[in-house]
PDB file of N, H, CA, C and O in Angstrom:
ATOM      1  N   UNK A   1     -17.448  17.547 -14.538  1.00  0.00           N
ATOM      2  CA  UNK A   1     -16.674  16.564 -13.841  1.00  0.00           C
ATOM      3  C   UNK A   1     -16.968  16.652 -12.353  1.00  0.00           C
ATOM      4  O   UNK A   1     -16.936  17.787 -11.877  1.00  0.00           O
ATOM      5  N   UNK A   2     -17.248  15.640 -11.542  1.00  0.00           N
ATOM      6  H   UNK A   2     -17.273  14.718 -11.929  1.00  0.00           H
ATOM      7  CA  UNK A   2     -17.579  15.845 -10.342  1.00  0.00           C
ATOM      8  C   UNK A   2     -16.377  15.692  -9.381  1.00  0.00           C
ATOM      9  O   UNK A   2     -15.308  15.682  -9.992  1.00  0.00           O
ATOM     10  N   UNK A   3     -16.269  15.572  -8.045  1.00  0.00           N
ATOM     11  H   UNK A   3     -17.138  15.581  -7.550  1.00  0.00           H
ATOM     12  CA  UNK A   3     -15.138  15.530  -7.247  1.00  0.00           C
ATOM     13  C   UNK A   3     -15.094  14.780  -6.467  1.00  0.00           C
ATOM     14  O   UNK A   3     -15.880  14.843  -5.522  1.00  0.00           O
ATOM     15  N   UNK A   4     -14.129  13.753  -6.568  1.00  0.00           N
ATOM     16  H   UNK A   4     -13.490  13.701  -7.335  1.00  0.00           H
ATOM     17  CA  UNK A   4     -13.819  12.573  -5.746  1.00  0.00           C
ATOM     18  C   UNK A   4     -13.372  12.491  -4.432  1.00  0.00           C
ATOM     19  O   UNK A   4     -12.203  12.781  -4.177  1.00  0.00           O
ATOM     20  N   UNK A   5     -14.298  12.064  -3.390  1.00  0.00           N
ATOM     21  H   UNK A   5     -15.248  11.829  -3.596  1.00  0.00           H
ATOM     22  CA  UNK A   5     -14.527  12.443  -2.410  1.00  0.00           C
ATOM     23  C   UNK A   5     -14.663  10.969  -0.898  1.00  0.00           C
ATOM     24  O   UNK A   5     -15.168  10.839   0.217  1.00  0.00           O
ATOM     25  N   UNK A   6     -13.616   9.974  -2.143  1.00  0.00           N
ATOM     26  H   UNK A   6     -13.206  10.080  -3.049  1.00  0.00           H
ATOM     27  CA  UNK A   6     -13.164   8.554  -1.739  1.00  0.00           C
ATOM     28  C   UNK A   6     -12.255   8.616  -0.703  1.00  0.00           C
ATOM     29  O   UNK A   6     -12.032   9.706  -0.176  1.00  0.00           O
ATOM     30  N   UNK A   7     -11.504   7.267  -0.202  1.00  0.00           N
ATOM     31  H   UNK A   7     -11.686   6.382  -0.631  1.00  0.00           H
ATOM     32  CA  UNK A   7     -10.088   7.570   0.565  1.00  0.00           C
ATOM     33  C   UNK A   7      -9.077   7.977  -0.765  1.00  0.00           C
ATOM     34  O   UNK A   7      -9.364   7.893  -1.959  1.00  0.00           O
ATOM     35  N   UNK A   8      -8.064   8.348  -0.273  1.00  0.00           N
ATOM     36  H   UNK A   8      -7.831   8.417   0.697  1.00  0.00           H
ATOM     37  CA  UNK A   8      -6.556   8.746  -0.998  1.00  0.00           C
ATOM     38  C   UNK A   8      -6.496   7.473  -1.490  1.00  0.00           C
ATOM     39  O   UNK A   8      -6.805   6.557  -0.728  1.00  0.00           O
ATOM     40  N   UNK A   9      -6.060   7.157  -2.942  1.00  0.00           N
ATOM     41  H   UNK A   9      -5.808   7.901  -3.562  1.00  0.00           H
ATOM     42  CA  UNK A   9      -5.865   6.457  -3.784  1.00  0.00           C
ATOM     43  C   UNK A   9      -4.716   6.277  -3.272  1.00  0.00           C
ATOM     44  O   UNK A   9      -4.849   5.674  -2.207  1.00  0.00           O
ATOM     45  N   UNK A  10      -3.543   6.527  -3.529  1.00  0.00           N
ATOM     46  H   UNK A  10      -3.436   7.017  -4.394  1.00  0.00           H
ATOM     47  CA  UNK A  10      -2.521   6.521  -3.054  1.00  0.00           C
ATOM     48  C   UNK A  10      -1.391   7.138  -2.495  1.00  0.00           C
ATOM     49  O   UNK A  10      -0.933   8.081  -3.141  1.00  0.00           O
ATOM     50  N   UNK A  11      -0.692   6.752  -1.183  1.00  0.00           N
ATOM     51  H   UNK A  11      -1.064   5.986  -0.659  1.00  0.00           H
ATOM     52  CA  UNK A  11      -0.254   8.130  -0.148  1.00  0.00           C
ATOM     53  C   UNK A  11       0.922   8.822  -1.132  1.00  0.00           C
ATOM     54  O   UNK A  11       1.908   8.279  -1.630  1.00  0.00           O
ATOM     55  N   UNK A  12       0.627   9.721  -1.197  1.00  0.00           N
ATOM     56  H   UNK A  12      -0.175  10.162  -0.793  1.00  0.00           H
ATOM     57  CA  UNK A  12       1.754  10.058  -2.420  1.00  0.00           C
ATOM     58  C   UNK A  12       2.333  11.144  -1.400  1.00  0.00           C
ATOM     59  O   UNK A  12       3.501  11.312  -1.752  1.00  0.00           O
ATOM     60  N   UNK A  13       2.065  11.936  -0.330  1.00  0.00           N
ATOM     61  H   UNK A  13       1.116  11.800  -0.044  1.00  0.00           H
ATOM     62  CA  UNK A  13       2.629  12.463   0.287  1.00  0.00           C
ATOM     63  C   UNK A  13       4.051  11.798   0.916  1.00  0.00           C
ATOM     64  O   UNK A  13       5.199  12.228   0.808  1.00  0.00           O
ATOM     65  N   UNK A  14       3.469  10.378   1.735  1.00  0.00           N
ATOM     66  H   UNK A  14       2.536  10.029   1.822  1.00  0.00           H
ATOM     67  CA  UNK A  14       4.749   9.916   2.005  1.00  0.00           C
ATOM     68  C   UNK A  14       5.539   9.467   1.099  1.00  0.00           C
ATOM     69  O   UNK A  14       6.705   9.269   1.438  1.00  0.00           O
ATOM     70  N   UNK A  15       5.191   9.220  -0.101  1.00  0.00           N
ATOM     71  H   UNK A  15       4.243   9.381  -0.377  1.00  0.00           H
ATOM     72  CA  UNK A  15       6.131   8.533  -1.143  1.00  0.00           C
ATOM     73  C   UNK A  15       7.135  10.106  -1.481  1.00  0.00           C
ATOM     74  O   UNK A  15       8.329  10.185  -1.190  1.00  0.00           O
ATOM     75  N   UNK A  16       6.678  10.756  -1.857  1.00  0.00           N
ATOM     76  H   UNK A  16       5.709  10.692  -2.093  1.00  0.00           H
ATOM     77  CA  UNK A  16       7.402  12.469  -1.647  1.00  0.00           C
ATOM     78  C   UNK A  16       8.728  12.321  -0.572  1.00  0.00           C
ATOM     79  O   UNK A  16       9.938  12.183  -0.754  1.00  0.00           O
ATOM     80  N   UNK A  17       7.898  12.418   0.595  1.00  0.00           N
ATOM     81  H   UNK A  17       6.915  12.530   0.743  1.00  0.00           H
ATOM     82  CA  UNK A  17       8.830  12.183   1.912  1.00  0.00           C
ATOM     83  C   UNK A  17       9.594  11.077   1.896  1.00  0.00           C
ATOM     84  O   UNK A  17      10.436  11.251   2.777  1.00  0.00           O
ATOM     85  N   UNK A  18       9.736  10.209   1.466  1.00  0.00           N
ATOM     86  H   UNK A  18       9.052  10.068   0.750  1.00  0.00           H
ATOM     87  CA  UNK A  18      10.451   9.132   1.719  1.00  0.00           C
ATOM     88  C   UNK A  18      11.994   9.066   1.179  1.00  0.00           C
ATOM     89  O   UNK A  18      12.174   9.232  -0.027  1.00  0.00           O
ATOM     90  N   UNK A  19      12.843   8.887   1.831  1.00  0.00           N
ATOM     91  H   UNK A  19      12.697   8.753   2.811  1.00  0.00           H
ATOM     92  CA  UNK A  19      14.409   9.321   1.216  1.00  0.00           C
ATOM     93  C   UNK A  19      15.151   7.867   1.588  1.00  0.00           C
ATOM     94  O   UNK A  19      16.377   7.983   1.573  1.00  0.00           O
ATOM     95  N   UNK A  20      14.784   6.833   1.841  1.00  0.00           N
ATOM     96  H   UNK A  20      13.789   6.739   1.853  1.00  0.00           H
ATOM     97  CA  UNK A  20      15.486   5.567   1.874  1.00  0.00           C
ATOM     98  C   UNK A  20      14.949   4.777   0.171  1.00  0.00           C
ATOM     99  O   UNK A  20      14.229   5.139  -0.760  1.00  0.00           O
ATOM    100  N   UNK A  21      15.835   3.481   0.510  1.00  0.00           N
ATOM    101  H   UNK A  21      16.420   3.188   1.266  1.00  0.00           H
ATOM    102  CA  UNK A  21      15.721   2.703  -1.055  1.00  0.00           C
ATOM    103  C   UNK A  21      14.259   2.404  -1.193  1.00  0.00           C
ATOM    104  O   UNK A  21      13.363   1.849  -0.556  1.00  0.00           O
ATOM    105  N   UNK A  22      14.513   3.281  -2.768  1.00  0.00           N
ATOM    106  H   UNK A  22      15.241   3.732  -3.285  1.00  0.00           H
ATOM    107  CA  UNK A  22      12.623   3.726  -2.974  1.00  0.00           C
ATOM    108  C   UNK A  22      12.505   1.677  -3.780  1.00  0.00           C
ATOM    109  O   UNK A  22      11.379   1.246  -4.028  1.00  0.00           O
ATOM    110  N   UNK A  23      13.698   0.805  -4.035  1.00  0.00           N
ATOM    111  H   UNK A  23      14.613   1.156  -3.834  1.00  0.00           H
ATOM    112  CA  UNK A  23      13.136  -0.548  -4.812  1.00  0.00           C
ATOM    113  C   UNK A  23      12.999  -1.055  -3.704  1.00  0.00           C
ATOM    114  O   UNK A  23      12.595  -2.194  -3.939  1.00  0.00           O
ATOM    115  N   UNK A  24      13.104  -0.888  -2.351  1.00  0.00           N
ATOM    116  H   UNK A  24      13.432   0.037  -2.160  1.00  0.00           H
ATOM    117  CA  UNK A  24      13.357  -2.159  -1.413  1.00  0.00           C
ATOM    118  C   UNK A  24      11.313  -1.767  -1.298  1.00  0.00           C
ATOM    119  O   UNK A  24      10.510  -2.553  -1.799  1.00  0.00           O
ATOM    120  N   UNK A  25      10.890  -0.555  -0.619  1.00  0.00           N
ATOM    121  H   UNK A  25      11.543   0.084  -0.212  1.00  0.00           H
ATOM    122  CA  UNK A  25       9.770  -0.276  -0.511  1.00  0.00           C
ATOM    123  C   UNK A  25       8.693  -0.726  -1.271  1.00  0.00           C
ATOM    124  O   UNK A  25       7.579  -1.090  -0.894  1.00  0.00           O
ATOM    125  N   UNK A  26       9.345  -0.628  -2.808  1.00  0.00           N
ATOM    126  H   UNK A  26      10.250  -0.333  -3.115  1.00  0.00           H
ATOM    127  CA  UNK A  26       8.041  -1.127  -4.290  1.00  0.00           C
ATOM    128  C   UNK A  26       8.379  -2.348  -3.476  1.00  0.00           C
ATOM    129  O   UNK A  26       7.697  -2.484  -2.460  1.00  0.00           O
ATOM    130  N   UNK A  27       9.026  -2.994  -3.647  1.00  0.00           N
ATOM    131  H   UNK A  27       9.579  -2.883  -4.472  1.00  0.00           H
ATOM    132  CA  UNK A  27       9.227  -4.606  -3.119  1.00  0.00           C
ATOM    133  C   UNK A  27       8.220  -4.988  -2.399  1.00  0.00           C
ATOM    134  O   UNK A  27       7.269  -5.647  -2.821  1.00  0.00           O
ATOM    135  N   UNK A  28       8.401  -4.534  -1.107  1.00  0.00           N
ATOM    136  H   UNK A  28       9.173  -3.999  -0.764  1.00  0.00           H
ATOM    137  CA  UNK A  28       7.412  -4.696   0.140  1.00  0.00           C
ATOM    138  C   UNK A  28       6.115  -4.387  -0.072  1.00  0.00           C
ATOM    139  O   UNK A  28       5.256  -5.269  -0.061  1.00  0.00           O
ATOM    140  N   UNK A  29       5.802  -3.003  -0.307  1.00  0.00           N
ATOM    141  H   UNK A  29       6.499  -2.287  -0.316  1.00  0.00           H
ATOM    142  CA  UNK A  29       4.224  -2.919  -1.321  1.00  0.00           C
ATOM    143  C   UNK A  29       3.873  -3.541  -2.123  1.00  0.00           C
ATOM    144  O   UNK A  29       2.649  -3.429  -2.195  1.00  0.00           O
ATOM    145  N   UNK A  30       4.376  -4.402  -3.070  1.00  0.00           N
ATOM    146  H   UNK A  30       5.370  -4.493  -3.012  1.00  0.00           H
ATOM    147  CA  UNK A  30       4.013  -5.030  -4.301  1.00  0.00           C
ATOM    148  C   UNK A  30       3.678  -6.788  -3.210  1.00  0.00           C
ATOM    149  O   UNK A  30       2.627  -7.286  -3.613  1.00  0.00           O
ATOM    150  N   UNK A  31       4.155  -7.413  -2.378  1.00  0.00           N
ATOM    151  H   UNK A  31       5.009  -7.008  -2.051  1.00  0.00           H
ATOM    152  CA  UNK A  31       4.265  -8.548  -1.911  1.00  0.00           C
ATOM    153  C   UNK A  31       3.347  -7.862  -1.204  1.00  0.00           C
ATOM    154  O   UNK A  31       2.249  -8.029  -1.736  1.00  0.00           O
ATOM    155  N   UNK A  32       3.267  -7.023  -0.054  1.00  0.00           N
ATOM    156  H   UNK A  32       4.158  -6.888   0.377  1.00  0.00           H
ATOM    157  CA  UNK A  32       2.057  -6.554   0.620  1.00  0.00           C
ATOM    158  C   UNK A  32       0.567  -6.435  -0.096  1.00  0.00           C
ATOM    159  O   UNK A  32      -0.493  -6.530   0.522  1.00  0.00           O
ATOM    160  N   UNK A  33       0.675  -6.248  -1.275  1.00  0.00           N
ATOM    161  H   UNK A  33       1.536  -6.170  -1.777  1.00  0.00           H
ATOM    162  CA  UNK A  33      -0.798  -6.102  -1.891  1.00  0.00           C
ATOM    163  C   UNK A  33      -1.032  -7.556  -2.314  1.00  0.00           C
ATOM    164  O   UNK A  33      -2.239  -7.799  -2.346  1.00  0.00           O
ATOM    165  N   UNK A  34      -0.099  -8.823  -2.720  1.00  0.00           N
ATOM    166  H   UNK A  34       0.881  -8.626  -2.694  1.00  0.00           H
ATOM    167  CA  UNK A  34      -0.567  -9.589  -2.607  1.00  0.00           C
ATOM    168  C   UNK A  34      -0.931 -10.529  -1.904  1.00  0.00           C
ATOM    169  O   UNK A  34      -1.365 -11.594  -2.343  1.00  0.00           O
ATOM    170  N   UNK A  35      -0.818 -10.291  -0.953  1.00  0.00           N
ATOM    171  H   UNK A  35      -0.465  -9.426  -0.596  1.00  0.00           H
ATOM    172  CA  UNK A  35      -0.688 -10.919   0.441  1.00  0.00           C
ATOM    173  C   UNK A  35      -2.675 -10.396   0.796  1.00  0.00           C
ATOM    174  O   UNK A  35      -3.448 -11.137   1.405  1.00  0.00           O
ATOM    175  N   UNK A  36      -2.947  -9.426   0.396  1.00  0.00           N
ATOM    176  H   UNK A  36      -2.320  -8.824  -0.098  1.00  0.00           H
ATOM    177  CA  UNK A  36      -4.043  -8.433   0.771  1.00  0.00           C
ATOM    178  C   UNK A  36      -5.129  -8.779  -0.427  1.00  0.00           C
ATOM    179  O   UNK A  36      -6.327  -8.527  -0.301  1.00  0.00           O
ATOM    180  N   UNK A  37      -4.609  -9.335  -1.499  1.00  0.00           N
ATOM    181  H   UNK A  37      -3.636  -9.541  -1.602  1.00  0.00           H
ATOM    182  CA  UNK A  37      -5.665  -9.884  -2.577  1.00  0.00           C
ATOM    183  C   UNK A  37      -5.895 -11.338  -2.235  1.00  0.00           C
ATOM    184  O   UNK A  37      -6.934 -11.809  -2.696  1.00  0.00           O
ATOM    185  N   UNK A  38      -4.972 -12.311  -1.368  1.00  0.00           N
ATOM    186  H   UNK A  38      -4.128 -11.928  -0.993  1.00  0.00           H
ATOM    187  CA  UNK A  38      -5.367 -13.094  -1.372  1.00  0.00           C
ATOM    188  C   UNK A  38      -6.160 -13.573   0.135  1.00  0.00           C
ATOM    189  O   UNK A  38      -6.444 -14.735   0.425  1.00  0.00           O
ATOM    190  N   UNK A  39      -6.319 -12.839   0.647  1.00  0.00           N
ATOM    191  H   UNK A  39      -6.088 -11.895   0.411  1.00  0.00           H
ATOM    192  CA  UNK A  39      -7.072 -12.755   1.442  1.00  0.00           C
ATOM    193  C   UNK A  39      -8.601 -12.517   1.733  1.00  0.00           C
ATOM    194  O   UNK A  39      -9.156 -12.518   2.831  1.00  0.00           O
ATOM    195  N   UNK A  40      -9.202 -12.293   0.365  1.00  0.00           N
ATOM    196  H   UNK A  40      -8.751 -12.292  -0.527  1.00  0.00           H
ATOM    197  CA  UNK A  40     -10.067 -12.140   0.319  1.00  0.00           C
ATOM    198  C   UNK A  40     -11.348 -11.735   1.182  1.00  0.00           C
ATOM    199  O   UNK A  40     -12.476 -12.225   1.234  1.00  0.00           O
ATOM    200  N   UNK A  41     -10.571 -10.327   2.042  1.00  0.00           N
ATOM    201  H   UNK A  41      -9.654  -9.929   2.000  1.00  0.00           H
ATOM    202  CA  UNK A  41     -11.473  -9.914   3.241  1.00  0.00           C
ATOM    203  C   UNK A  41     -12.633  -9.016   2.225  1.00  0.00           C
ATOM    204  O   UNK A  41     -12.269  -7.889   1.890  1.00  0.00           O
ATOM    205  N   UNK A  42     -13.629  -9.368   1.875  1.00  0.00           N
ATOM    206  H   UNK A  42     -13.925 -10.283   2.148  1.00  0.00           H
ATOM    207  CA  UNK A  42     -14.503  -8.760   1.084  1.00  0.00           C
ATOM    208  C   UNK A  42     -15.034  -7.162   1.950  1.00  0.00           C
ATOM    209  O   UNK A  42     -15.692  -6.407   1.234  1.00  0.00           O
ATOM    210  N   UNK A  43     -14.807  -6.766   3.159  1.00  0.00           N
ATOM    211  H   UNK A  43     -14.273  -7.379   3.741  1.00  0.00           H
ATOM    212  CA  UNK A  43     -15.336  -5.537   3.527  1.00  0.00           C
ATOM    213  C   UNK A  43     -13.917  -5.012   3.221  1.00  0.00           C
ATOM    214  O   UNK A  43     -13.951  -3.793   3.051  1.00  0.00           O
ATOM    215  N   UNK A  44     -12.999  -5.402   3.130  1.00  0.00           N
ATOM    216  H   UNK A  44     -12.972  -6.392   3.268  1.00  0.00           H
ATOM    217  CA  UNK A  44     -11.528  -4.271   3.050  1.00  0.00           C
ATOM    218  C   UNK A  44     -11.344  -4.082   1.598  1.00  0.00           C
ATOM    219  O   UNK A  44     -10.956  -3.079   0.999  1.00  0.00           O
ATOM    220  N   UNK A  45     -11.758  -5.437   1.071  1.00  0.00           N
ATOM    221  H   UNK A  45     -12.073  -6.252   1.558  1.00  0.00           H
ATOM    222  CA  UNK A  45     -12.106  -4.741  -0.466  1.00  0.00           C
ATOM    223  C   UNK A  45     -12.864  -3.482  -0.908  1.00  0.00           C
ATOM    224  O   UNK A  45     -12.444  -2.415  -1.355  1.00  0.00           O
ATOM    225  N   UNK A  46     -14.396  -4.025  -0.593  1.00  0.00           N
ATOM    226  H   UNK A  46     -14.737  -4.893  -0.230  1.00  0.00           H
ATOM    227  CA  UNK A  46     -15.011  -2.317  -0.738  1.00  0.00           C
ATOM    228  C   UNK A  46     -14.830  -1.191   0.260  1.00  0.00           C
ATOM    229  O   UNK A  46     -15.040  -0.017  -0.046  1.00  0.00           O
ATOM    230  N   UNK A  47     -14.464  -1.553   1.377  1.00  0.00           N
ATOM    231  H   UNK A  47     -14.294  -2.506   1.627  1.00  0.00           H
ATOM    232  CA  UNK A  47     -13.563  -0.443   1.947  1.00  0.00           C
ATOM    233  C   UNK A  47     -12.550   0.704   1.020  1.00  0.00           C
ATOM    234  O   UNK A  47     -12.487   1.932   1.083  1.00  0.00           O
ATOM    235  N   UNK A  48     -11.976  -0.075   0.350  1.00  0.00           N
ATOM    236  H   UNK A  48     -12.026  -1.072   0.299  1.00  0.00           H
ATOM    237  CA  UNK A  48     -10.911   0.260  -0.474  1.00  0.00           C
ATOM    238  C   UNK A  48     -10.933   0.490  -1.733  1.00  0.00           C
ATOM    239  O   UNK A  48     -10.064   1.009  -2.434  1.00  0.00           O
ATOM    240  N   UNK A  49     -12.448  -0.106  -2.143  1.00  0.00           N
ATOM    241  H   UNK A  49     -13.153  -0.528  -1.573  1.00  0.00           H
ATOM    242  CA  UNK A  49     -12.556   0.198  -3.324  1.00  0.00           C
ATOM    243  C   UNK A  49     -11.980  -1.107  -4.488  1.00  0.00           C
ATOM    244  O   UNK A  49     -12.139  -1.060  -5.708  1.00  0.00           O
ATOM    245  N   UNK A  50     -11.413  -2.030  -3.852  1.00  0.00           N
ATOM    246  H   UNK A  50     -11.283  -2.069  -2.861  1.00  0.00           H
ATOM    247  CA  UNK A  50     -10.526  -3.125  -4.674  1.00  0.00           C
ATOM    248  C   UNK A  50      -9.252  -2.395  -4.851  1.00  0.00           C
ATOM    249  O   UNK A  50      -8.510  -2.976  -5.643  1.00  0.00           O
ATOM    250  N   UNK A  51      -8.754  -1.270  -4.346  1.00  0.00           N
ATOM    251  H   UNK A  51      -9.357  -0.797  -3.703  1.00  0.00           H
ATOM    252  CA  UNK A  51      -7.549  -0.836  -4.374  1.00  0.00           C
ATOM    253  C   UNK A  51      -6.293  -1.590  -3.173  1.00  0.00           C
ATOM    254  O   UNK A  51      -5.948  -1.031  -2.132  1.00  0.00           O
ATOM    255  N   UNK A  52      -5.895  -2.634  -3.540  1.00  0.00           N
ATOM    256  H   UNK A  52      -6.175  -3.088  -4.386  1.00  0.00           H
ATOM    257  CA  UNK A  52      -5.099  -3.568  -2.251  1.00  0.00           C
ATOM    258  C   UNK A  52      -3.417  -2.522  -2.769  1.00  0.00           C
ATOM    259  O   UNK A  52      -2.668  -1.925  -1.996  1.00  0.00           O
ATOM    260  N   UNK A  53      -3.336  -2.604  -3.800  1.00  0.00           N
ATOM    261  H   UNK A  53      -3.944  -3.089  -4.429  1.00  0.00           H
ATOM    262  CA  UNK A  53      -1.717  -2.077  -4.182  1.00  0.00           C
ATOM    263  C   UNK A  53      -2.002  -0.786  -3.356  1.00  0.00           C
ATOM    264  O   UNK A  53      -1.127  -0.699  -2.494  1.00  0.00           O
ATOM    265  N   UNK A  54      -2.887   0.255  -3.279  1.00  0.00           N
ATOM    266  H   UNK A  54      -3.598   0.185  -3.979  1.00  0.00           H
ATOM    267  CA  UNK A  54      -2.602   1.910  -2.879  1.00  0.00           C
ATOM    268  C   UNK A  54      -2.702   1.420  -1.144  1.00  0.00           C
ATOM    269  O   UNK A  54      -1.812   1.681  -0.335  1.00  0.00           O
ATOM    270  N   UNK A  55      -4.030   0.637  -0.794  1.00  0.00           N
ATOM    271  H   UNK A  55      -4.753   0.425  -1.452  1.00  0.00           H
ATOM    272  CA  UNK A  55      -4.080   0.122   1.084  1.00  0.00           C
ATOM    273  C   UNK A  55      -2.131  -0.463   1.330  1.00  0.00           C
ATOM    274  O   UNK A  55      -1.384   0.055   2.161  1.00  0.00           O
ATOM    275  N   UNK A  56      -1.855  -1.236   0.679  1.00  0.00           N
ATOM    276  H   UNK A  56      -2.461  -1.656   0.004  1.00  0.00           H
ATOM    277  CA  UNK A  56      -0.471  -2.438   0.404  1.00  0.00           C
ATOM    278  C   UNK A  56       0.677  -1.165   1.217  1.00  0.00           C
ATOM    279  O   UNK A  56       1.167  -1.182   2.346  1.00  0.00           O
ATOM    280  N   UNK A  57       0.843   0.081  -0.146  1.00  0.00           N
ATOM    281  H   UNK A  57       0.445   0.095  -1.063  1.00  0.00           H
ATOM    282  CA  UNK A  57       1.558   1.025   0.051  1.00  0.00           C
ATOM    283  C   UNK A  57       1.230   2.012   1.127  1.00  0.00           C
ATOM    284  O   UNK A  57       2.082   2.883   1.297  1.00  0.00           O
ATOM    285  N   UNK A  58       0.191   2.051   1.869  1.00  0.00           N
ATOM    286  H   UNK A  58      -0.502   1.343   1.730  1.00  0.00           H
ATOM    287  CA  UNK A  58       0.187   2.709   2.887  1.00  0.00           C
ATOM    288  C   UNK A  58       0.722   2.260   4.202  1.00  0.00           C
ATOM    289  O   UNK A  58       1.456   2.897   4.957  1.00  0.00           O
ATOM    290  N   UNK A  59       0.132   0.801   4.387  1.00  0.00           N
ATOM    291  H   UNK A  59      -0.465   0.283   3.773  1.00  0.00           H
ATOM    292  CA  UNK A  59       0.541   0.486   5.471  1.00  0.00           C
ATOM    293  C   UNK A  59       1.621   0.208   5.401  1.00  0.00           C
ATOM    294  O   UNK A  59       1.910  -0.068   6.565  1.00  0.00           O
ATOM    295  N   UNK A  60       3.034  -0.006   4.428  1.00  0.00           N
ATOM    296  H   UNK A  60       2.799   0.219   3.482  1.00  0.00           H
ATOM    297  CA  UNK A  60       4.221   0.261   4.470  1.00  0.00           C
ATOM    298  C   UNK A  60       4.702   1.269   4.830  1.00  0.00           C
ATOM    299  O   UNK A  60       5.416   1.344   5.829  1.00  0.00           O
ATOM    300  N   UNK A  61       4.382   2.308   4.034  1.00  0.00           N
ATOM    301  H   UNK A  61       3.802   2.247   3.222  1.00  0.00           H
ATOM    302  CA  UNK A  61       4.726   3.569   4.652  1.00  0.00           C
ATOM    303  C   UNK A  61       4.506   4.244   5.903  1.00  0.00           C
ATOM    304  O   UNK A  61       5.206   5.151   6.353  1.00  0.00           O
ATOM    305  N   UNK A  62       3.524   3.759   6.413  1.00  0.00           N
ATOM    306  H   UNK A  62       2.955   3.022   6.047  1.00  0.00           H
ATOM    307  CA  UNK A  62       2.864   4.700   7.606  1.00  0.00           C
ATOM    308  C   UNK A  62       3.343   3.085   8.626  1.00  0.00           C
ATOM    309  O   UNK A  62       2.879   2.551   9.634  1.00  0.00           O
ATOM    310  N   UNK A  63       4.159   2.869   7.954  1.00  0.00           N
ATOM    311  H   UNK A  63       4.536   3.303   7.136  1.00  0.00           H
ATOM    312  CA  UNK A  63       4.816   1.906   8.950  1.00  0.00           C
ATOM    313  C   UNK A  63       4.126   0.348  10.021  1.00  0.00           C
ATOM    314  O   UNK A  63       4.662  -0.502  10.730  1.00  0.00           O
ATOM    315  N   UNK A  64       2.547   0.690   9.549  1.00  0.00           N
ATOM    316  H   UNK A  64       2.112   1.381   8.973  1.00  0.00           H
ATOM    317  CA  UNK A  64       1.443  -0.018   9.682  1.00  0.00           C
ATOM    318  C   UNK A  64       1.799  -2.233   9.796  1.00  0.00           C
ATOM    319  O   UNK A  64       1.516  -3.099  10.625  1.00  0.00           O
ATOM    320  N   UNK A  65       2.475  -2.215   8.531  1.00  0.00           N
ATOM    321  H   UNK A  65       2.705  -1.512   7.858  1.00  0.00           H
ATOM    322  CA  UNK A  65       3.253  -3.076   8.108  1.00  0.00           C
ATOM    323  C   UNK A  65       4.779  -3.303   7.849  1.00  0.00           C
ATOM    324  O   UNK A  65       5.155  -2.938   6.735  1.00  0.00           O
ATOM    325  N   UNK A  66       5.750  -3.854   8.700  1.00  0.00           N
ATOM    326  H   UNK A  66       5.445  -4.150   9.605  1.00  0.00           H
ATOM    327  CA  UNK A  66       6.695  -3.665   8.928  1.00  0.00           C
ATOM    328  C   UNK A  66       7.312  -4.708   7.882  1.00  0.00           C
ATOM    329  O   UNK A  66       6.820  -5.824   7.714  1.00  0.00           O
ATOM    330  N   UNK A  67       8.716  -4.123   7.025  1.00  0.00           N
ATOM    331  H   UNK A  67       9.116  -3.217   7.162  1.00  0.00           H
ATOM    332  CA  UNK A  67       9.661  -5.009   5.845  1.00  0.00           C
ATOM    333  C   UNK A  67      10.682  -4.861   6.424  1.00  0.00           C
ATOM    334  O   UNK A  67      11.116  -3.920   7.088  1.00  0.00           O
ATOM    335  N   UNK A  68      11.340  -6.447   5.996  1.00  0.00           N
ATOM    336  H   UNK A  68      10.988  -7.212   5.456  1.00  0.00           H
ATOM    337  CA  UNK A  68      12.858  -6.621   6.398  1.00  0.00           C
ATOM    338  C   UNK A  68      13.344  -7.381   5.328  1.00  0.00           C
ATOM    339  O   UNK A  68      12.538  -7.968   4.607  1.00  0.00           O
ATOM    340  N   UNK A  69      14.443  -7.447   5.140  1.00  0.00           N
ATOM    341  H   UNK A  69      15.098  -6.970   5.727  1.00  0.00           H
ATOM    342  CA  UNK A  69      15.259  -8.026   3.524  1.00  0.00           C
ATOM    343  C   UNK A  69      15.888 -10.012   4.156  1.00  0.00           C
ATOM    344  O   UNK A  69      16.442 -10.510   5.136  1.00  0.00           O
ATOM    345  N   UNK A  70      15.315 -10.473   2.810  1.00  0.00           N
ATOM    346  H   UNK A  70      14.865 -10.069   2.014  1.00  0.00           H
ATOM    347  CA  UNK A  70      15.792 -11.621   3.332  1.00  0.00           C
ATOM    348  C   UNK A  70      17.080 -11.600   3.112  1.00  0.00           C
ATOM    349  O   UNK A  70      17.610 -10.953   2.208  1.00  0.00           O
ATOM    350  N   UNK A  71      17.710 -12.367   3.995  1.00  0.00           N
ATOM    351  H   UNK A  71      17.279 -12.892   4.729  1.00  0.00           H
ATOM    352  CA  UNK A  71      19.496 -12.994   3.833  1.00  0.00           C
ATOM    353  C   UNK A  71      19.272 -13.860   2.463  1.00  0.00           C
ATOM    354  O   UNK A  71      18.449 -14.763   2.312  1.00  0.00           O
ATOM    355  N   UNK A  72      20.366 -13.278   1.336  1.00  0.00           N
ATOM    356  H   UNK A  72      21.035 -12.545   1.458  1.00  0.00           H
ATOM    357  CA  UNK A  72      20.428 -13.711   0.649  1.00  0.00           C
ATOM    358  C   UNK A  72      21.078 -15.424   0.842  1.00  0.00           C
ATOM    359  O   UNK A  72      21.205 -16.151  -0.144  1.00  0.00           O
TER     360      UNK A  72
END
């Protein structure tokens, strides 16, 4: 088996660290990655590997991309 030597699939460190509402976050990552597929920046794709959901969840976390809750 050889050793994968890519970016971090996904930040699982901060997901560890993270102690606020873990559904509001999936929320924001899940709309963030599609926001990031339809964009079709073809170098951030293979940048990434076609991984937009693990890029989606980083820049949430690392605060990169900022979420706010709509008024119901």
């Amino acid at each position: 088996m050889g050793v994968y030597c890519g970016i971090m699939i996904f930040p699982l460190e901060e997901l560890i660290e993270y102690d606020k509402n873990m559904y509001e976050i999936t929320v924001a990552s899940s709309r963030r990655s599609y926001q990031l597929s339809m964009l079709f920046d073809k170098e951030l794709k293979e940048e990434y590997e076609g991984k937009m959901v693990a890029l989606a969840a980083r820049q949430v976390f690392t605060q990169e991309v900022e979420f706010r809750l709509e008024a119901e």
